[in-house]
C-alpha positions in Angstrom: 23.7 -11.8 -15.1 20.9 -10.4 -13.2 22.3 -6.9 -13.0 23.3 -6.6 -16.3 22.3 -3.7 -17.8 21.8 -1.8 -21.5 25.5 0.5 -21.0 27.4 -2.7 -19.4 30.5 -4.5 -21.3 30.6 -8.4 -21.3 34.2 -9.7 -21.1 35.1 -13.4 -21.2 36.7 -14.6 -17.7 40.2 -13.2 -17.2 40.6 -11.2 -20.2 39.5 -7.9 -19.2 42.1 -5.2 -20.2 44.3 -8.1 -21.3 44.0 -8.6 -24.8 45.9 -6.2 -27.5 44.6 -2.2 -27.1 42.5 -1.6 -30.4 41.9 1.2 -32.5 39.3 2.6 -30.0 42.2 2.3 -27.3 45.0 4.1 -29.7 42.4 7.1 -31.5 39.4 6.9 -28.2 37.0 9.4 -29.7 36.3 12.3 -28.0 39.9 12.3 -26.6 41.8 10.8 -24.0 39.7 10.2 -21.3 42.6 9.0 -18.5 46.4 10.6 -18.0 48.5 7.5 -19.2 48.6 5.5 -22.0 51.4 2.3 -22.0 53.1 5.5 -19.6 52.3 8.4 -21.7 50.4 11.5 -20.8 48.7 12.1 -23.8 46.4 14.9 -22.2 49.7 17.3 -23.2 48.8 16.8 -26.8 45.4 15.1 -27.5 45.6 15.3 -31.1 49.3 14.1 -31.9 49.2 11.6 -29.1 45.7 9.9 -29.5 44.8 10.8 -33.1 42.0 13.8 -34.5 38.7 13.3 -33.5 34.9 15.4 -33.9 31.1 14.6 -34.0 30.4 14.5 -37.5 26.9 12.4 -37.0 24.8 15.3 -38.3 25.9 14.6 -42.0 25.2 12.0 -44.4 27.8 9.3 -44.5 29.1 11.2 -47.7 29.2 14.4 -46.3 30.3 13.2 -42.8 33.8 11.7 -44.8 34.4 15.1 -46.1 34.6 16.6 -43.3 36.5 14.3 -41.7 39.3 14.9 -44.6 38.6 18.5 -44.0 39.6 18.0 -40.7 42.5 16.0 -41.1 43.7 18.3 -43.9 43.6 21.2 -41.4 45.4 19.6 -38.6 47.9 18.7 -41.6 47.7 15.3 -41.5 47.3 14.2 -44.9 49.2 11.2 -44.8 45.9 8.3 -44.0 45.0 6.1 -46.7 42.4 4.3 -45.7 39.4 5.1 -44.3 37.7 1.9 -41.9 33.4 1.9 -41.3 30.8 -1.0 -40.1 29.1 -2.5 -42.5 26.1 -0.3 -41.6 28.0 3.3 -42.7 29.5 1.1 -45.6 26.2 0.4 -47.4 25.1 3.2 -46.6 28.1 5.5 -48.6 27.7 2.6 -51.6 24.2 3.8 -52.1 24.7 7.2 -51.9 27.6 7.1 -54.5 25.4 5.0 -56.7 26.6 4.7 -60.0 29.7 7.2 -59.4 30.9 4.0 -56.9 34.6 2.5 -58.5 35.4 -0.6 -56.1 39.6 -1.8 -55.4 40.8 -4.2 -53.6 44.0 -4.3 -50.5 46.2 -7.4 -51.2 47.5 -8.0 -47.9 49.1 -11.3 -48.7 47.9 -14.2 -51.3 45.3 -15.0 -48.9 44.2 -12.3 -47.3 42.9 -9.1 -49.3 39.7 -6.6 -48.7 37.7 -4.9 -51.3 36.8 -1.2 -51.1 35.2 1.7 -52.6 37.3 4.6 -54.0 36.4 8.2 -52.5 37.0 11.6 -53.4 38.4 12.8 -50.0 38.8 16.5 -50.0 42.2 16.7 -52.3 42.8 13.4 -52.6 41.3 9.8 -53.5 41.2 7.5 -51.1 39.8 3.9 -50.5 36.9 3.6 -47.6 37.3 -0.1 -46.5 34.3 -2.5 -44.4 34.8 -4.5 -41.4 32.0 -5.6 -39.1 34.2 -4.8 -36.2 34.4 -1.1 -36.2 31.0 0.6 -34.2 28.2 1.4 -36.2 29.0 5.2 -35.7 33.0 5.3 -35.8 34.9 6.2 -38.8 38.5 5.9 -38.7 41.1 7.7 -41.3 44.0 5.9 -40.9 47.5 6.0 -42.4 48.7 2.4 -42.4 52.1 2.9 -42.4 51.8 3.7 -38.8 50.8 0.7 -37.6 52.0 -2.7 -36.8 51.2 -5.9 -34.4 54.3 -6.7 -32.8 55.0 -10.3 -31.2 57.4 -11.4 -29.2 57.7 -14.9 -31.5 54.7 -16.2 -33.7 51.3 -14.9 -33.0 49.5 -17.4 -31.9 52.0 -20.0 -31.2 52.6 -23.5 -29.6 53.7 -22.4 -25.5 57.0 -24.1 -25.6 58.4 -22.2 -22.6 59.6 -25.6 -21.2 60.4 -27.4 -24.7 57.6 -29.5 -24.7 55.0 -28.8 -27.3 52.1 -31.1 -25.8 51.7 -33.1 -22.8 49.9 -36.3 -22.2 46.8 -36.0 -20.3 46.8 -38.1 -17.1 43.3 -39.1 -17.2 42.9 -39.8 -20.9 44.0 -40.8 -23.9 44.7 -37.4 -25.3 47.4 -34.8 -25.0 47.1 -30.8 -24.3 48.7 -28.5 -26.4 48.6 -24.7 -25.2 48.4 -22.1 -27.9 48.7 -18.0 -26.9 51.0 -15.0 -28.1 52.4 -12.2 -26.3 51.6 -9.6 -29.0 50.2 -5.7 -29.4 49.0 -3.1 -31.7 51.5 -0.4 -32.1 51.3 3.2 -33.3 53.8 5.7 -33.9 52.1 8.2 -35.2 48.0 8.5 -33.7 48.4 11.8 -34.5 48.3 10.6 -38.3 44.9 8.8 -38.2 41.5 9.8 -36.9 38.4 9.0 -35.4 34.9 10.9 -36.2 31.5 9.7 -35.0 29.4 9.2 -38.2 
């Protein structure tokens, strides 16, 4: 793309601002930048309607999590238990705890589970968890509870609209199955998590 530039976003064809609204969409830091969200104003309430949010960048990683529980302790939202950073931030906090680190580990289902650190989070303990995902300088508090993917059906699922779950090609020997979801991230509470540049 010849005008492509450093502050420009790449999208694959046809799926720009149609795929499920992330966690940067539910807590955008810095506040809500635009008057409606899935038909909400959130500008009326910034913090209960897209989640706390503050610079923190000028602390160490350590530091920059306690103020973030700080923060969400004053807005009384005490409630996350979990806190989400990049891989980056991750390392980072593990070598500043150094020997003090004590790791967990999420069961999600049998197959599925993530491994975490344990941190002293203001007036609680709480477990800081990695995924490569989440920007380099986002940290999010988040109370898990709140959240949910809801699907109309399976997600992903065989498109069976017309009760056919493959067709035959017409100029091979093959067939065509069509896989997709209707699906979306949910929140009912953004005002219970939080998002803090670190």
């Amino acid at each position: 793309i010849s005008a492509a530039a450093a502050s420009d976003y790449i999208f694959v064809a046809g799926d720009y601002d149609a795929k499920m609204a992330g966690l940067q969409a539910w807590l955008p830091y810095g506040g809500p930048t635009s008057a409606t969200f899935f038909g909400v104003d959130r500008t009326i309430d910034a913090t209960r309607l897209a989640g706390i949010t503050d610079d923190l960048s000028s602390y160490s990683i350590e530091e920059a999590l306690i103020q973030g529980a700080k923060l969400m302790y004053r807005e009384g939202q005490n409630k996350y238990d979990a806190i989400w950073l990049n891989e980056t931030k991750y390392a980072e906090l593990i070598m500043s705890l150094g020997a003090k680190v004590q790791y967990t580990t999420l069961q999600v289902t049998p197959e599925v589970s993530f491994q975490g650190c344990k941190f002293q989070a203001h007036n609680k303990v709480v477990t800081v968890y990695c995924d490569k995902m989440i920007p380099v300088d986002s940290a999010f508090f988040l109370t898990r509870m709140t959240w949910e993917v809801a699907s109309l059906k399976g997600a992903p699922r065989i498109l069976n609209m017309d009760t056919l779950e493959a067709l035959r090609e017409a100029t091979s020997d093959g067939i065509e199955i069509r896989v997709g979801y209707y699906a979306n991230m949910h929140c009912n509470a953004p005002g219970f998590n939080g998002h803090f540049k670190v």
